[in-house]
N, C-alpha and C positions, 0 to 999 in steps of 0.2 A: 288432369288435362289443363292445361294452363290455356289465359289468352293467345300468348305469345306464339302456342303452338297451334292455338285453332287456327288463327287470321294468318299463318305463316305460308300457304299454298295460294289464299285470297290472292295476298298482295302480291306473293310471285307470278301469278297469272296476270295482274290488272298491268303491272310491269313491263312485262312481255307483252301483251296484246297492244300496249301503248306507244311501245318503242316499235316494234317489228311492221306495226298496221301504220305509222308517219312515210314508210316508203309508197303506200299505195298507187301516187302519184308513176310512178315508177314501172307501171303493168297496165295493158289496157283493162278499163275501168268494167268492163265485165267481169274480168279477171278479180281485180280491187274489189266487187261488191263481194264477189263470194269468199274469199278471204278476209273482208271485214266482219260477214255475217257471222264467218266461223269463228272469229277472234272473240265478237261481244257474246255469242250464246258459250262459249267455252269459259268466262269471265264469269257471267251470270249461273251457271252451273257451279262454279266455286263459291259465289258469293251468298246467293240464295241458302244453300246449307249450312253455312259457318253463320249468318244471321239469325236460322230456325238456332242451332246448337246453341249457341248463347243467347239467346232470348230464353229458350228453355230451361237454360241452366242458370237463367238471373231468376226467371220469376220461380225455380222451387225450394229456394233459399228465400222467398219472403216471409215475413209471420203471417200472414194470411194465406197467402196461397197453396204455400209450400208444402201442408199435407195432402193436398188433392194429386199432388206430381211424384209421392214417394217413389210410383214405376217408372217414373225418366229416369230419376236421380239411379235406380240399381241401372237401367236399360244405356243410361248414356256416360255413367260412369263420372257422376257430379259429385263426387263425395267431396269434395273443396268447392267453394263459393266462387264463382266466378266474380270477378274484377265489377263490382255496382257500375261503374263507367262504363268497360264495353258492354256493359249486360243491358244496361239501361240505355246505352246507344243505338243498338243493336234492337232492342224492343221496339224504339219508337222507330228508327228506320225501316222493320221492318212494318208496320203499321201504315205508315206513312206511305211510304210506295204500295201495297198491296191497295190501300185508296186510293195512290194517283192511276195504278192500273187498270182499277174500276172504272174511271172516269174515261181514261183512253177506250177502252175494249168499246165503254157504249157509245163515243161521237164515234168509232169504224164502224161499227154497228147503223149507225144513223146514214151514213154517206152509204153504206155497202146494196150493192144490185148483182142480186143474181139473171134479172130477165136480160138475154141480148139485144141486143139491138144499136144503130148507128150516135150520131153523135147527139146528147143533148140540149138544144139549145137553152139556155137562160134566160131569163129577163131582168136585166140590170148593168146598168152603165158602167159597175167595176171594168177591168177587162182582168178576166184567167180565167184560164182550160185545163183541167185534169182529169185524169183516168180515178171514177169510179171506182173502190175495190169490190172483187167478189169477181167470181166466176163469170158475170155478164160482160166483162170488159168494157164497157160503155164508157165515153166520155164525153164532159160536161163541156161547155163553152157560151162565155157571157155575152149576149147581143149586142155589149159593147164594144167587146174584142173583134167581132164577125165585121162591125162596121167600122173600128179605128183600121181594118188592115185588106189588106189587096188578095187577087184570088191565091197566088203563088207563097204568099206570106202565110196563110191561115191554111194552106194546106204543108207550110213545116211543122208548123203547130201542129195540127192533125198527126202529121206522121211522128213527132215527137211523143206525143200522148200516145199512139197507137204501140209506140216502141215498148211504153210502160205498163199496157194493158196486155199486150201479148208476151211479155215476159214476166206478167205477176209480181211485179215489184212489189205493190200493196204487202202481200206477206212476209218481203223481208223488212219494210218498212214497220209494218204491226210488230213484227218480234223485236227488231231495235228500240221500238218504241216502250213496248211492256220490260224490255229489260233495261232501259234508261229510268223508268218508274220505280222500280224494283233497288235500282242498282247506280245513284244520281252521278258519279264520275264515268260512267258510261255513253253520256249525253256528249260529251267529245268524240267516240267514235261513231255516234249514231250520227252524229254532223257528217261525216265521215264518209260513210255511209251510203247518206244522201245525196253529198254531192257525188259521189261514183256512180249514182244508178239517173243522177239528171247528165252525166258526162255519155253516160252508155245508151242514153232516149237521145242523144245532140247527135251521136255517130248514126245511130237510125234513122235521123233526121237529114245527114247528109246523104247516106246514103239514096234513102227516095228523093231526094234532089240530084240527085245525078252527082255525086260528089261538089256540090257549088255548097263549098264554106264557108265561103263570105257569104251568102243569100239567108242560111241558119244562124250566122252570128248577127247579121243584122237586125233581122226578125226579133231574135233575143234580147237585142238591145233595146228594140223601140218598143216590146212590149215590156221589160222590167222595167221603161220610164213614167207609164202607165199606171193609173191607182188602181191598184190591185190589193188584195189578202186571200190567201186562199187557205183554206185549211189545214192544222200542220198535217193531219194523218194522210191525206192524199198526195200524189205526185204528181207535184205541178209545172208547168211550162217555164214560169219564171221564179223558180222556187232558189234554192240555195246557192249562193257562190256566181251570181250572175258576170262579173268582172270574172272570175278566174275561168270559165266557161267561154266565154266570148275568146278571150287570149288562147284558151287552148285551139277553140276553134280555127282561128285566122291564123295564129303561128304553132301548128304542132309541131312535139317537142321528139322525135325519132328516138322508139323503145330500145336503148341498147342495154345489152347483159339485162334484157328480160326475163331471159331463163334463170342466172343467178339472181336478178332481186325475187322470180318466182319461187323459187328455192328458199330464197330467205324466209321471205314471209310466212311460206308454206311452215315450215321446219317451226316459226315462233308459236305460229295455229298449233303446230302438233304439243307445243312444250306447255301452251297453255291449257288444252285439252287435258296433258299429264295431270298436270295440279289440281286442275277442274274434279280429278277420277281422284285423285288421293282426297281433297275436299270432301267429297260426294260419301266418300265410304263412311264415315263419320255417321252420316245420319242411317246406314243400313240395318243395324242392329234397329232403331226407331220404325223405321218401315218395316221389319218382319213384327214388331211386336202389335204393331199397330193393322198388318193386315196378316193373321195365322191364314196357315194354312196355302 
């Protein structure tokens, strides 16, 4: 098994999912979340296994290690050394993200509320509001924001966040984010991503305003001017792409041939999925050995 041939499903998939998911613009942004989600976990399914395969197959060629691994090497069929460069790239990346995933898992962990209940206020002069993760749906809001803003204003906000708790954003947010850890050229469609599911809380937003788009792009704008930070694992009011939100807002751009760029998209998700399943199989022989029975 050569490199060439391990990483060759990887990078057709990363390909695809980078070229086909640049139209997302293209489809309303509901639309765009779910087919971005499908693009990077269909990536991360490639990737994740071709990183264990040669991390495995660098370190049972070491002089130390390499007698403890003898059953990979028959199981994964390493009788040639893998390439020390991807092997050893491959080991530390995958090290390296399985720690920054650690790291992500426990600040959602930290923010996350399962008790329901209404909105919670804050103490603190930042101003930013977002939807809590977890099952309670709850959202946060800073006593600063409550008092920088008017009754109509803070209740876009409200239905903004409301848009992101009742559609559980949080978890496609967690998995973009664990496979941006995992998988660091990922980190451009998890932006991606982001801004689709801040574009699809703006449309909820419009919507409980009675369709008035300029009243939600304005709000938008005088709270992104505001000192704010909010955290990245949450979904926040003024989080990503505030300029390109605002402009969608005030001049939307009329979806034509939705159904073919739907189609397109759709079709790349499915081709990266392919590669993701040819990837995947690689490591199955590893998994029967490792769970008989």
């Amino acid at each position: 098994m050569t490199s060439l041939t391990t990483v060759s499903p990887l990078l057709t998939a990363l390909v695809i999912a980078m070229a086909v998911t640049a139209l997302h613009r293209r489809v309303r942004p509901q639309l765009a979340a779910a087919l971005l989600t499908g693009g990077i976990l269909g990536v991360a399914v490639a990737v994740v296994p071709t990183l264990v395969v040669l991390a495995v197959g660098f370190l049972v060629h070491l002089p130390l290690l390499g007698s403890g691994f003898e059953w990979c090497r028959a199981v994964l069929g390493f009788h040639a050394s893998v390439n020390p460069w991807f092997g050893a790239a491959a080991t530390g990346m995958l090290a390296f993200g399985v720690a920054r995933a650690v790291r992500s898992v426990r600040a959602w962990r930290r923010h996350r509320c399962v008790e329901s209940g209404h909105v919670a206020l804050v103490d603190s002069d930042e101003w930013f509001a977002y939807s809590l993760p977890g099952p309670g749906r709850r959202i946060a809001v800073s006593s600063g924001l409550v008092d920088a803003l008017d009754g109509d204003e803070l209740e876009v906000v409200l239905a903004h966040e409301r848009g992101h708790a009742r559609h559980r954003h949080d978890r496609q947010l967690l998995a973009a984010e664990l496979a941006a850890c995992l998988v660091p050229p990922l980190e451009w469609l998890r932006r991606r991503l982001r801004f689709a599911l801040e574009r699809w809380a703006d449309e909820e937003a419009v919507e409980a305003a009675g369709g008035d788009r300029e009243r939600v792009a304005l709000t938008l704008a005088k709270v992104a001017l505001g000192p704010s930070e909010a955290p990245q694992t949450v979904a926040a009011f003024n989080g990503l792409g505030v300029a390109a939100r605002v402009e969608a807002l005030l001049r939307p751009q009329p979806l034509r041939h939705e159904g073919f760029w739907t189609s397109t998209i759709g079709l790349g998700v499915v081709a990266v999925a392919l590669a993701a399943a040819v990837q995947a199989h690689r490591v199955v022989a590893l998994l029967v050995t490792l769970c008989p029975g």
